[in-house]
C-alpha positions in Angstrom: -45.1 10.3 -30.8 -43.6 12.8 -28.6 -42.2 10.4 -26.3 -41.1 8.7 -29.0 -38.9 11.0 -30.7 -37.3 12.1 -27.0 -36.2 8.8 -26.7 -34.9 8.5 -30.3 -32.9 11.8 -29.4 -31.4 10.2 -26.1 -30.3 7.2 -28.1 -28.6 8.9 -30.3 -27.1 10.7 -27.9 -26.2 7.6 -25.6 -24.5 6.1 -29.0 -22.9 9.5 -30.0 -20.7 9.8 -26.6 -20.0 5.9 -26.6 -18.4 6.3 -30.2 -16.9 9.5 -28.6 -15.6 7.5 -25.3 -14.2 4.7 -28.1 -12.2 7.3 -30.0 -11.0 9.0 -27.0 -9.2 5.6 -26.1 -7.9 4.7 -29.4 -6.0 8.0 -29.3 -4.8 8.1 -25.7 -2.6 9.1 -24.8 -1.4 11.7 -27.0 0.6 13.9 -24.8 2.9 13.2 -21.8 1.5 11.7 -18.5 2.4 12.4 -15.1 2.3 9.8 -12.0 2.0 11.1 -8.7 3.5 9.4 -6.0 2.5 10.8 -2.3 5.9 9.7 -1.0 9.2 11.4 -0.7 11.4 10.7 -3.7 13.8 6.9 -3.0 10.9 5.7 -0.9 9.8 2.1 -1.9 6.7 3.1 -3.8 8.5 5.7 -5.8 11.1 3.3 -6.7 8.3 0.8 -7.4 6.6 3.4 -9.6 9.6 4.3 -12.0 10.3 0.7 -12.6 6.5 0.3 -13.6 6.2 3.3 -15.6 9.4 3.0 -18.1 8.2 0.2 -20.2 4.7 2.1 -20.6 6.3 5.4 -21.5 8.3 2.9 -23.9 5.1 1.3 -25.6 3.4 4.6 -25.8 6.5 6.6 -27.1 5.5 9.5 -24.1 7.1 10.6 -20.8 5.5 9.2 -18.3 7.1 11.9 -15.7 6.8 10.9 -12.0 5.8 13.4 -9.6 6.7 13.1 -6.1 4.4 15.0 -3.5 5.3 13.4 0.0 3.9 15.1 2.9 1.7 14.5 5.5 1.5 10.7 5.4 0.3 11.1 1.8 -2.2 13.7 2.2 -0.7 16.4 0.3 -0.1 14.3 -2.8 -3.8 13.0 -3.1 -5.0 16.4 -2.3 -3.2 17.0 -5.7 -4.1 13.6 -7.5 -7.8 14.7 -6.5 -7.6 18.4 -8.5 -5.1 17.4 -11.3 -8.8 16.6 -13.5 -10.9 14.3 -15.1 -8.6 14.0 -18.3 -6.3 10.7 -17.9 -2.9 12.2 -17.9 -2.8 12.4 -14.5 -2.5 9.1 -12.4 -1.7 8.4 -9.0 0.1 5.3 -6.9 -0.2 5.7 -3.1 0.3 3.1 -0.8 -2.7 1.2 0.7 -2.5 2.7 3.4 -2.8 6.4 2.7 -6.2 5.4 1.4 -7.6 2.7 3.7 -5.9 4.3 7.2 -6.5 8.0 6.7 -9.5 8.8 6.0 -10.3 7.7 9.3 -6.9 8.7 11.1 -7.5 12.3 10.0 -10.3 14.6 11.6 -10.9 16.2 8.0 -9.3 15.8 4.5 -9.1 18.3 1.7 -10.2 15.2 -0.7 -12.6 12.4 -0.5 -10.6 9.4 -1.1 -13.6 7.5 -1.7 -13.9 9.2 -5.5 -10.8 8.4 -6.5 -11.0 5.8 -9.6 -9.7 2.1 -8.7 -7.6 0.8 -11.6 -5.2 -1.8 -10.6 -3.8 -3.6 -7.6 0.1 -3.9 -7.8 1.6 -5.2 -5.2 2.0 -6.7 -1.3 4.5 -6.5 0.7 6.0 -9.2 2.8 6.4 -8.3 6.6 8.0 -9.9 9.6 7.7 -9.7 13.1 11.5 -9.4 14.1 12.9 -9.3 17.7 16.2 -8.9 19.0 18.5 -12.4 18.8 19.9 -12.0 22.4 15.6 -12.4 23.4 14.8 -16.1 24.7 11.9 -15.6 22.2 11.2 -17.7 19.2 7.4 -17.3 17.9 4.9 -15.1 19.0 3.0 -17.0 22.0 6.6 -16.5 23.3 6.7 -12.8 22.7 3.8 -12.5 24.4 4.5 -14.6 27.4 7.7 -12.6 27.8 6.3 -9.2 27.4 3.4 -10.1 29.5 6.1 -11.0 32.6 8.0 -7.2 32.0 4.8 -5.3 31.5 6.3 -1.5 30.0 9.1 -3.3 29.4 9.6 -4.4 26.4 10.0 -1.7 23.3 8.2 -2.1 20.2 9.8 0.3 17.5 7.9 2.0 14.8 8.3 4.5 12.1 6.1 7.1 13.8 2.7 7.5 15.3 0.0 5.7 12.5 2.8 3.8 10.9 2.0 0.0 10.3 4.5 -1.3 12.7 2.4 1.5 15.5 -1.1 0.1 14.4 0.5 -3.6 14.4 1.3 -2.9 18.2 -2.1 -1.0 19.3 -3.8 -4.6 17.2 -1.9 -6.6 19.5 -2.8 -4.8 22.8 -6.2 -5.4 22.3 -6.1 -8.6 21.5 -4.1 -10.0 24.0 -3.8 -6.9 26.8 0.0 -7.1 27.1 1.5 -3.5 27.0 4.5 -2.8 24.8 6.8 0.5 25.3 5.9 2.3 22.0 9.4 4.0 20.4 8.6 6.1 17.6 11.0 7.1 14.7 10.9 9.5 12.2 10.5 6.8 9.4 11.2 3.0 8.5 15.3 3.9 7.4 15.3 4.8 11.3 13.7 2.2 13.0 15.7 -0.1 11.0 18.7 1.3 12.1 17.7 1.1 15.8 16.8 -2.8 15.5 20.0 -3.6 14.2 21.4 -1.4 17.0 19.8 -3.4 19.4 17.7 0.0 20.3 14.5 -1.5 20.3 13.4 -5.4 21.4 10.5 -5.7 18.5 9.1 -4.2 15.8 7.5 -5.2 12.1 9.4 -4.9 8.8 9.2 -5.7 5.4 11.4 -9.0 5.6 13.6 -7.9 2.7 15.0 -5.1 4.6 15.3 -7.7 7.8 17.1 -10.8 6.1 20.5 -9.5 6.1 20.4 -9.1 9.6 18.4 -12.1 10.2 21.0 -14.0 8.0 23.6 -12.5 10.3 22.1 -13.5 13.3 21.2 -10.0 14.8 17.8 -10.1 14.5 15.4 -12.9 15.0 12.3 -13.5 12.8 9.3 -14.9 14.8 6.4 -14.7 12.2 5.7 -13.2 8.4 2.3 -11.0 7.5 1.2 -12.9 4.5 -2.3 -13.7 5.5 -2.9 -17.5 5.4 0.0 -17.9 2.4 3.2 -19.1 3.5 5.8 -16.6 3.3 7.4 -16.6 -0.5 10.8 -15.0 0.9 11.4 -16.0 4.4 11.9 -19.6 4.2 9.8 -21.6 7.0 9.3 -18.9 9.3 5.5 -19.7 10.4 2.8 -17.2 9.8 1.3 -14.3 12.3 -2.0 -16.2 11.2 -0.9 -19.7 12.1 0.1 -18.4 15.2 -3.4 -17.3 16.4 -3.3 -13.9 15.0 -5.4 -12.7 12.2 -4.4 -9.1 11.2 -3.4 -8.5 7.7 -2.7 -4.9 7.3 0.7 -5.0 5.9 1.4 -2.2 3.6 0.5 -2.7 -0.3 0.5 -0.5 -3.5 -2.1 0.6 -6.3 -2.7 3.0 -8.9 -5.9 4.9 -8.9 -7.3 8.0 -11.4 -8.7 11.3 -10.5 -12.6 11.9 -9.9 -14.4 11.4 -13.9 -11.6 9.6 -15.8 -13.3 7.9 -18.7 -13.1 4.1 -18.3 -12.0 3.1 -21.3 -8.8 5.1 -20.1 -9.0 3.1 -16.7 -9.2 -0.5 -18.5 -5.8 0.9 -21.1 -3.7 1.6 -17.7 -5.1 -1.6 -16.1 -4.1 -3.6 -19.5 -0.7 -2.6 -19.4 -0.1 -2.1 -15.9 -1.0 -6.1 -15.8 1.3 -7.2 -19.0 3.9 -5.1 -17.3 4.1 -6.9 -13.5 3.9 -10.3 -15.6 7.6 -9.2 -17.3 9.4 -11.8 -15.0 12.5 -10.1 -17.1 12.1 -6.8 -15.8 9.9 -7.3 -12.4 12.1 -10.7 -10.9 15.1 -8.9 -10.0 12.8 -6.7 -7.7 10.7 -8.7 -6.1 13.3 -11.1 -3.4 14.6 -7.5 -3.0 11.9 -5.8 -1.4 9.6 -8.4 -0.3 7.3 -7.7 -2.8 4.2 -10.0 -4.6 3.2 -8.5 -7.4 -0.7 -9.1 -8.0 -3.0 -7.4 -10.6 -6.3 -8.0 -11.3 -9.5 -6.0 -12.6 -10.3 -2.7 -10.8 -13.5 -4.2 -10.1 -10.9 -6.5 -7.7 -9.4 -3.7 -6.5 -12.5 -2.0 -5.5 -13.6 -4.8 -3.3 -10.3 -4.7 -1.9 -10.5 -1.2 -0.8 -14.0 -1.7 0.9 -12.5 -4.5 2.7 -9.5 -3.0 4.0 -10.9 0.1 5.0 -13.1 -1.8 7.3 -10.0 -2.9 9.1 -8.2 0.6 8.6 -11.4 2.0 10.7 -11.0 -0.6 13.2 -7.1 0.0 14.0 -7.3 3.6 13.8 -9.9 3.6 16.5 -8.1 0.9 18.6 -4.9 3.7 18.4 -6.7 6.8 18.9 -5.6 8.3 15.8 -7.3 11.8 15.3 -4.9 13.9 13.4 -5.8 17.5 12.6 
């Protein structure tokens, strides 16, 4: 009888906190939200993030105010995703890599990215392998053949130590043992200055920032990152994968919530999140732009995304020595 009436108790309990959990949907939100974005204020993500974010605080009739806390390649901004509480009116968009590179570029972290909350998959951007125009090189076997007969030689730009286009480099290395100079800039707005400049021989960009200067003929593109899909914005430019080489650790973006969020709160962001990215209206004029394929899903999806990318984000960080303090 005992046990009996202790598990009458827990039932009631169980059903008490699932009629709280429904409530606490049906009236969220009920006060303004804030997105934190772990990237400078202009940079693609944050851009990305205001467009998202304007029809929601629209719908819900609540600022949705955008936070930007760039600094240390992310870090700082998730440090204060991870403490901003279990609530809901605090939600974050890094890029993929701030959570599937660092947490095994860095020696220590002040949060453990691994209990953030998935909640949606937004976006993948579109990269190129670009060289210079003035190169006798048209696809990658070619870039490696001439890099491989000027070994040192041949400068492959990034936008710093850890950067895709650095860990694109270190990937091909390995893999084929030809030795690029590594130039590092301060940021993608530089290194994209210096290709145009004729600065640097190669290097990886989104191709939306590349096509004027392919269109121009200043740059050459030799292969897109779009993992065994052809390439939605650069025309017939063959694949890195149909060219023998597998890697597909272009950048992407995503939203995740704070340690504890309910999920009921998690499936309302993920429901409009998804109706908003289907707005052809409001997301078309974006996506030619930047190179961008916007995606969606569950964040069951997203999870298993995650897991697999961080695979590959331990592998590269290994393969380039990455132990920041």
């Amino acid at each position: 009888m005992h046990c009996f009436k202790l598990l009458s108790v827990l039932l009631s309990l169980i059903a008490g906190w699932a009629n709280v959990s429904v409530a606490l949907a049906q009236s969220y939100p009920a006060k303004p939200l804030r997105l934190i974005v772990p990237l400078p204020a202009g940079s693609l993500t944050d851009r990305i993030g205001r467009i998202l974010v304007q029809p929601l605080s629209q719908a819900w009739g609540l600022p949705i105010v955008v936070d930007n806390r760039g600094g240390a390649n992310g870090n700082l901004g998730m440090d204060v995703c991870a403490r901003a509480g279990s609530d809901g009116y605090t939600i974050c968009m890094p890029d993929g890599n701030i959570m599937t590179l660092n947490p095994f570029a860095y020696v220590k972290l002040t949060y453990d990215p691994l209990e953030f909350v998935p909640i949606v998959h937004i976006a993948d951007l579109e990269q190129g392998i670009v060289v210079q125009s003035t190169m006798p090189v048209k696809n990658m076997k070619e870039l490696i053949e001439y890099a491989r007969a000027r070994p040192g030689q041949v400068t492959w730009g990034s936008a710093g130590n850890g950067s895709t286009m650095h860990l694109y480099m270190e990937w091909l290395h390995a893999k084929t043992g030809v030795r690029f100079n590594h130039i590092p800039y301060k940021g993608p707005a530089e290194l994209n200055q210096a290709m145009v400049a004729g600065q640097v021989d190669a290097s990886n960009l989104t191709t939306g920032t590349t096509a004027p200067f392919v269109k121009q003929g200043k740059l050459r593109l030799i292969a897109v990152v779009t993992g065994e899909q052809r390439s939605v914005f650069a025309g017939d430019t063959p694949s890195f994968a149909s060219q023998g080489f597998e890697l597909d650790f272009r950048n992407w973006l995503l939203f995740v919530a704070p340690k504890g969020v309910n999920n009921d709160i998690v499936r309302k962001w993920n429901l409009e999140i998804n109706k908003v990215i289907k707005d052809s209206a409001l997301i078309g004029k974006v996506t030619a732009a930047e190179s961008i394929t916007f995606t969606g899903g569950t964040p069951e999806e997203l999870a298993a995304i995650l897991e697999k990318k961080r695979k590959v984000g331990a592998e590269l960080a290994k393969l380039a020595n990455l132990k920041y303090e």
